[in-house]
C-alpha positions in Angstrom: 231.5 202.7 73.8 235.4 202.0 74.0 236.2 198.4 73.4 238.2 197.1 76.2 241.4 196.0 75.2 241.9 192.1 74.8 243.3 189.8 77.8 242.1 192.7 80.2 242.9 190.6 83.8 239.1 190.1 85.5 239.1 192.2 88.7 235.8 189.8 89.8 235.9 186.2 88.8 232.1 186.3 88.9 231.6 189.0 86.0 230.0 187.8 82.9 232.4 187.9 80.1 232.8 190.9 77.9 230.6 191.3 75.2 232.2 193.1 72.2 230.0 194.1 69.0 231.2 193.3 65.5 231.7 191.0 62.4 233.4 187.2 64.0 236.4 186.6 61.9 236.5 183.0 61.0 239.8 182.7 59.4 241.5 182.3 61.9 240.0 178.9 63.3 239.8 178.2 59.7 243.4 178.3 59.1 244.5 177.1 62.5 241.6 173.6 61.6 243.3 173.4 58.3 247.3 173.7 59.9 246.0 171.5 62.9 244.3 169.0 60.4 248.0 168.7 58.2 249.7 168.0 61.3 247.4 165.2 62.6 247.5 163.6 58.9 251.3 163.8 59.3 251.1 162.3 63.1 248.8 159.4 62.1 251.2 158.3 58.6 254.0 158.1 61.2 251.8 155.8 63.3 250.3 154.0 60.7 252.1 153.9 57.7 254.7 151.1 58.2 258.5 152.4 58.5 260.9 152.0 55.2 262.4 148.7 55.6 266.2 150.4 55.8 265.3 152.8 58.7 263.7 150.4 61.5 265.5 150.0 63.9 263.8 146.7 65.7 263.9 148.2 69.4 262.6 144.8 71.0 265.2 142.7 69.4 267.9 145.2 70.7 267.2 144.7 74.2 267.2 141.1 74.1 270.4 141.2 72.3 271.9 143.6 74.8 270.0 141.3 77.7 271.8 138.4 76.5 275.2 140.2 76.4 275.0 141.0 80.0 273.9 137.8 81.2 277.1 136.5 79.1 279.2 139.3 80.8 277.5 138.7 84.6 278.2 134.8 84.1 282.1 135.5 83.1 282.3 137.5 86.1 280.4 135.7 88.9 282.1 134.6 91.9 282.2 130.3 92.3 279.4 131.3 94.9 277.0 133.1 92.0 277.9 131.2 89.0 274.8 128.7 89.2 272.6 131.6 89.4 274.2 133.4 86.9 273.7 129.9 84.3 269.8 129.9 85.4 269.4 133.4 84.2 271.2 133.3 81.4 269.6 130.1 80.2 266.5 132.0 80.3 267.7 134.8 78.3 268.7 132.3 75.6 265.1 131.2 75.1 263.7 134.7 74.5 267.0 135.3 72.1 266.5 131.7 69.9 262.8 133.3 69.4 263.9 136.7 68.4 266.9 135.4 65.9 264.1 132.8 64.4 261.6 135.6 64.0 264.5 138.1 62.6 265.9 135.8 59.9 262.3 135.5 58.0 262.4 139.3 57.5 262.0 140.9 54.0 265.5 141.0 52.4 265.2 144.6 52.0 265.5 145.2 56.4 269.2 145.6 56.8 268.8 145.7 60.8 266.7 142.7 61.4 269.8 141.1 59.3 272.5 142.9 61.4 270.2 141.9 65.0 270.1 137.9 63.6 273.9 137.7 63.1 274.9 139.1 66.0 272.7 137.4 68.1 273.6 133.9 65.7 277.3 134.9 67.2 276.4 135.0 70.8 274.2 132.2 70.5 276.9 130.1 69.4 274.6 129.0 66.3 275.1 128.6 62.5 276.4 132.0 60.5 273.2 132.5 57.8 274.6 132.7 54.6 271.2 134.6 53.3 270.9 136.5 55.8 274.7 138.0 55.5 274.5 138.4 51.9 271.6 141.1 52.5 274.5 143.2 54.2 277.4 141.9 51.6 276.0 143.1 48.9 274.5 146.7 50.7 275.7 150.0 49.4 275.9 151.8 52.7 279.5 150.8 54.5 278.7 150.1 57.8 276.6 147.5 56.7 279.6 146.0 54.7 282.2 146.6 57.8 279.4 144.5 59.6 279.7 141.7 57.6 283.4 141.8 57.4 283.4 141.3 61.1 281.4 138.7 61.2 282.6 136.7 58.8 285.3 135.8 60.7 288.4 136.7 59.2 291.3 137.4 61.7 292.7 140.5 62.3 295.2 142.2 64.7 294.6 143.6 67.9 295.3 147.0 66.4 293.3 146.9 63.4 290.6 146.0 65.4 290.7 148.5 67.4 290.7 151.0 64.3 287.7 149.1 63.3 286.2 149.5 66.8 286.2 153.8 66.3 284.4 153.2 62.8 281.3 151.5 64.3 278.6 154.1 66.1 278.1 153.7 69.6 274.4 152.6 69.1 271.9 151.1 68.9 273.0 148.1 70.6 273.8 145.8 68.0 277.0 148.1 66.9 278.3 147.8 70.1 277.6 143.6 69.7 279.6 144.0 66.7 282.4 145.6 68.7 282.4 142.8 71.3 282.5 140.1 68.4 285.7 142.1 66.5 287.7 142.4 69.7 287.1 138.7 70.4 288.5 137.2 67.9 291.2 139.4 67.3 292.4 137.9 71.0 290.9 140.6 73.4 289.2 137.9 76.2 288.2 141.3 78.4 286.0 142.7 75.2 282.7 141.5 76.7 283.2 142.5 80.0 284.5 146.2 79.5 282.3 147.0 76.1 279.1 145.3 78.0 279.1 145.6 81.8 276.9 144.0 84.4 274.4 147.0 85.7 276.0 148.0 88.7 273.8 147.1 92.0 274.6 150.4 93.7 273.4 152.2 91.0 270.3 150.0 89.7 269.3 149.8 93.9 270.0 153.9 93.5 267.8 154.6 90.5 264.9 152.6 92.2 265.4 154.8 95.3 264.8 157.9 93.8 261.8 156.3 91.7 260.7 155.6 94.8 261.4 159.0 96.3 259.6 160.6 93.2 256.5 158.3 94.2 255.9 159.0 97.0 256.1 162.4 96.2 253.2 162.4 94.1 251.2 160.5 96.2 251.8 163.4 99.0 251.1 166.1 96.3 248.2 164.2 94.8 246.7 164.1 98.7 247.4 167.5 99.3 245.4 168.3 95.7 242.3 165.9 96.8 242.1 167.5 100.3 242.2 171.0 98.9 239.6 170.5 96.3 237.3 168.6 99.0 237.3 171.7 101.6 237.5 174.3 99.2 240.7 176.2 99.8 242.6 175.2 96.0 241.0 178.4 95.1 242.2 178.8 91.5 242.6 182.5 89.9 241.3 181.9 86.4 243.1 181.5 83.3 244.7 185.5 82.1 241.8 185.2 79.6 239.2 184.2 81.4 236.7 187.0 80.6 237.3 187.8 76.7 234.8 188.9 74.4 234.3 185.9 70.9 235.9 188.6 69.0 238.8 188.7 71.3 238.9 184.5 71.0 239.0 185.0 66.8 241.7 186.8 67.5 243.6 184.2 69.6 242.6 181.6 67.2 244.8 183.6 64.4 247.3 184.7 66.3 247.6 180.8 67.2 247.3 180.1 63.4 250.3 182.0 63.0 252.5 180.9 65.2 251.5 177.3 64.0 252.4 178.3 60.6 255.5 179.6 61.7 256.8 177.1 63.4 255.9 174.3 60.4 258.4 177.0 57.9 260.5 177.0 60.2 261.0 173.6 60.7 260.9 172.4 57.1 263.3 175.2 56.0 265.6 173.9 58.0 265.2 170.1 57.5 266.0 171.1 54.1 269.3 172.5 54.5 272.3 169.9 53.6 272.5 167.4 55.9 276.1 166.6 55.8 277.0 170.5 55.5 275.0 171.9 58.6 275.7 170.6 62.1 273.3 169.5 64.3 274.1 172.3 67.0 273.3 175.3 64.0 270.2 173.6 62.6 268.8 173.5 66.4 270.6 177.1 67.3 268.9 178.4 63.7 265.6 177.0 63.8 265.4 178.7 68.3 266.7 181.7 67.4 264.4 182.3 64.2 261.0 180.4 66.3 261.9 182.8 69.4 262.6 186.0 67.4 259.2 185.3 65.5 257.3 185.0 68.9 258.7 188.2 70.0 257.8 190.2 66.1 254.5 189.1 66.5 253.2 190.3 70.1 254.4 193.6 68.5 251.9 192.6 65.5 248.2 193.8 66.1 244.9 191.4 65.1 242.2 193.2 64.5 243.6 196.3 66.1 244.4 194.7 69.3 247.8 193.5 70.6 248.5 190.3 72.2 251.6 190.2 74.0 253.4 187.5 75.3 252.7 189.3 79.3 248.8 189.2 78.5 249.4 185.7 77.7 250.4 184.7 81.4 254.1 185.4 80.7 254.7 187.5 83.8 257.9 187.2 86.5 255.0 188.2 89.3 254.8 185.9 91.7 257.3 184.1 90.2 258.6 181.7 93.2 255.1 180.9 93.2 254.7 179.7 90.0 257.6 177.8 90.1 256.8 176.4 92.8 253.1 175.2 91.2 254.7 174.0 87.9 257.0 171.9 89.8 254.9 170.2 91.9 252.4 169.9 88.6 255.0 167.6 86.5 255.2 165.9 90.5 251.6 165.2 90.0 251.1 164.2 86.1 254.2 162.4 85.4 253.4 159.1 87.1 249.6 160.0 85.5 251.1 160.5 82.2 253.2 156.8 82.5 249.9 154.9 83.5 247.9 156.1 80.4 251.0 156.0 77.9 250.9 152.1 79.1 246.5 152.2 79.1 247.4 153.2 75.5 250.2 151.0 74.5 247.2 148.3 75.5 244.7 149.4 73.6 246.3 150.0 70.5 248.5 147.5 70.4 247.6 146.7 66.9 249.3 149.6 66.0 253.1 150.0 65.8 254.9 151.0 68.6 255.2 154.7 69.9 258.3 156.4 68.6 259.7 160.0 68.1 262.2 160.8 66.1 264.5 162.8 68.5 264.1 158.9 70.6 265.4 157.4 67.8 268.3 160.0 67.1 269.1 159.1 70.8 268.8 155.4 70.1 271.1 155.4 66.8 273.6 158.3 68.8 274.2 159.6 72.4 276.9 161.8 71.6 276.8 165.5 72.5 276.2 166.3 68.6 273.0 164.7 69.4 271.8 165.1 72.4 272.5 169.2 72.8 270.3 169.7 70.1 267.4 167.4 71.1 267.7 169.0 74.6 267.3 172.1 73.0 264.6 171.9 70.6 262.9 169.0 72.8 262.9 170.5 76.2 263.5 174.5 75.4 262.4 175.0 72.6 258.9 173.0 72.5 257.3 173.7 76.0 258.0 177.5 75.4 256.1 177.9 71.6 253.6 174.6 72.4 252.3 176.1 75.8 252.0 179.5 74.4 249.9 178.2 71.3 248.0 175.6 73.1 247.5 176.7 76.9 247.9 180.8 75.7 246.0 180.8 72.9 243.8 178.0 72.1 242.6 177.0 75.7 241.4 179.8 76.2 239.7 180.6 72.8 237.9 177.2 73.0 237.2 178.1 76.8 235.0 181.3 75.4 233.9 179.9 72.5 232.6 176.4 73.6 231.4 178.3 77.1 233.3 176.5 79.7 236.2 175.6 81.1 236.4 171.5 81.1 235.1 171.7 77.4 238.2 174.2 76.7 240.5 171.7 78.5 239.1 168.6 76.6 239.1 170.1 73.3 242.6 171.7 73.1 244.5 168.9 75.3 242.8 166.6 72.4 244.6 169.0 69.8 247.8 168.9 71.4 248.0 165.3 71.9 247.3 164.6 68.1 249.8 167.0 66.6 252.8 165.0 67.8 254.4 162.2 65.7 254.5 159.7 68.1 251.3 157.7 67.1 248.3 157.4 68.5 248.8 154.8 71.6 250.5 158.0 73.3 247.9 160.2 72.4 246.2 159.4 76.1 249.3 160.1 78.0 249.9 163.4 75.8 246.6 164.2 76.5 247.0 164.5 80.3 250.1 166.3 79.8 247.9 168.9 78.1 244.9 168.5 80.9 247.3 169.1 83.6 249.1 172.5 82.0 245.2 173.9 81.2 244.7 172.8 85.0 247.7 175.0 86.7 247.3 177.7 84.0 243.9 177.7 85.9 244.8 177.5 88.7 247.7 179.8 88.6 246.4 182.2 86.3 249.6 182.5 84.9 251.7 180.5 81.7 254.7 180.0 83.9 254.0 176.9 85.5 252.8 175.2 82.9 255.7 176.1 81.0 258.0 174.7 84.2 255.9 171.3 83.9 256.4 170.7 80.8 260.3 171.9 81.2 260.3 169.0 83.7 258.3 166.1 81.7 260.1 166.9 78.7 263.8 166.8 80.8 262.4 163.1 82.4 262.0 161.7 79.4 264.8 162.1 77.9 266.9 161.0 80.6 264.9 158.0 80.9 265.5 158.2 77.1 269.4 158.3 77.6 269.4 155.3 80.1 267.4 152.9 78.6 268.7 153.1 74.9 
């Protein structure tokens, strides 16, 4: 008997699966349990393993400082009309800033931005300078914390020199640009405040709550559509590309997934270890697509067990392309809002836990110059939805799907897998859950990887402009 080849589409939906005799190979889920299993360790010390003191960067405490700031900067430029308005807001600000400075000044000596946050905000509050407080960046090694001081201590300087000073300091996180407003200041620039820290313009604020709007009701057309095609029948999904592989044929996905895996974790750490200050950002995130896409094309040429998978058998296909563009765009319509109410169900429920960070957010929070932002675009929204959807939708989904005998079991498991491999902790392991739910769903629906990929394309592009805006 020939053994059909592996990812052979299903000309009959209804047809058993195919049933292939031989020896299972286990390493393969071995290897991929043991690389998954190091990656969820790794997720969970990010999440649970406090921060060094030296790199938190006390997110909170910079939006109230930056709050505080532009209730400062509306006040100075409200019309006689709004300026009793403006007082009543600011005053309200000021309370939720006396409580952060109080709560910054009693952190360990060792947390150089808790003591940056308190003097800054102990300068706009128009309250006594905290000798202790400074000396913890006085007597720091790293020079932006000593320029910091300088500038708050007080000592004049000339308009020019402080603007020199001005270039030195990075453009975030906020405090820097506080720092800015405070140099400026006293060297005799009365406009500082106003031009470093302006009032959110109404046009655009009203404009960004349209088109949040827009995208709303959006989704709740799309999410009607879904419902009524699912209640009379007519959603009529094609099947995953896998959907009738033999157990043999799922070993095989399971090491070809266990490769790529392993691949990308090399890749990545032999690139975070080249030198920092010699390497820009734009090669390490060049090197590290160029070697992850190269590998993913060198292995579909790379047989398992005599059988090729290619990245086409995968889903990969440009048939019916406008199609499945069309479904993975109206899929990241559908899950994003989805994905925002459980990110906030899990913020709730572990909020015991520290706070749900990445590091490409805080790269964006520290810096939002191109340097940084072209390379977390990159790896962030090219980069990771192309390898991620391949090894978990293309490989894993539907290995589980055969092994575990069903489709919702497949989903569960892998969207569980995916969700816990990511750094960001586990109150967003909910919302990257349904991220993964909804790619399994349109790879099922679609029979395709396209789509999914397109979703996660969009998620992945949302977030970080939300990203850019709000830090």
């Amino acid at each position: 008997m020939t053994v059909p080849p592996v990812l052979v589409p299903p000309v009959d939906d209804q047809l058993p699966p195919i049933v292939e005799e031989g020896r299972r190979n286990w390493s393969g889920w071995i290897c991929l349990g043991f690389l998954v299993a190091l990656t969820v360790i790794g997720a969970l010390s990010e999440s649970l393993v406090p921060k060094p003191l030296g790199q938190r960067m006390h997110e909170d405490e910079q939006q109230v400082l930056q709050t505080l700031l532009q209730a400062q900067s509306r006040l100075a430029l409200s019309k006689p009309t709004e300026t009793k308005k403006a007082k009543t807001t600011l005053d309200e600000v000021v309370k939720d800033a006396r409580t952060s400075e109080a709560m910054l000044i009693k952190q360990p000596d060792k947390d150089r931005m808790a003591a940056k946050l308190a003097i800054a905000l102990e300068s706009a509050l128009k309250v006594k300078f905290n000798t202790r407080v400074a000396k913890i960046l006085q007597f720091s090694k790293v020079p932006t914390d000593k320029l910091f001081y300088q500038i708050y201590r007080g000592v004049p300087l000339s308009r020019s020199k402080a603007e020199q000073l001005t270039k030195i300091l990075p453009e975030s996180p906020f405090v820097f640009k506080a720092a800015k407003v405070h140099l400026l200041e006293n060297a005799g620039d009365k406009t500082a405040l106003t031009r470093l820290v302006p009032v959110p313009v109404p046009a655009r604020t009203q404009g960004l709550s349209l088109l949040g709007m827009g995208f709303l009701v959006l989704s709740v057309l799309t999410w009607s559509t879904i419902l009524q095609k699912f209640k009379d029948g007519s959603l009529n999904p094609k099947g995953i590309p896998m959907d009738r592989i033999s157990k043999l044929d799922a070993d095989r996905l399971a090491v070809r997934a266990a490769q790529i895996f392993a691949m990308y974790l090399v890749i990545e750490t032999g690139v975070s270890m080249l030198p920092k200050y010699e390497v820009d950002m734009y090669i390490r995130a060049f090197l590290m697509g160029a070697l992850m896409l190269g590998g993913l094309l060198w292995l579909q040429r790379v047989e398992v067990d005599g059988k090729r998978i290619s990245l086409e058998m995968l889903g990969i296909t440009r048939r019916n392309l406008k199609s499945d563009l069309m479904i993975g765009f109206f899929g990241f319509v559908a899950e994003f809002p989805v994905a925002l109410i459980m990110a906030g169900i899990g913020s709730a429920i572990f909020s015991f836990l520290p706070k749900a960070t990445h590091p490409a957010s805080e790269a964006l929070a520290r810096d939002h110059s191109f340097a940084t932002v072209i390379p977390v675009f990159f790896l962030g929204v090219i980069l990771a939805p192309l390898w991620e959807e391949i090894v978990f939708r293309g490989l894993i989904f539907p290995a589980l799907k055969r092994l575990l005998g069903g489709i919702f079991p497949g989903i569960l498991v892998s969207s569980f897998l995916f969700a816990s491999m990511h750094p960001q902790g586990i109150s967003i392991w909910l919302s990257l859950a349904s991220i993964g739910a909804a790619s399994c769903l349109i790879s099922y629906q679609s029979r395709s990887l396209v789509p999914s990929m397109v979703m996660h394309f969009l998620h992945n592009s949302a977030v970080l402009c939300i990203a850019l805006l709000v830090t």
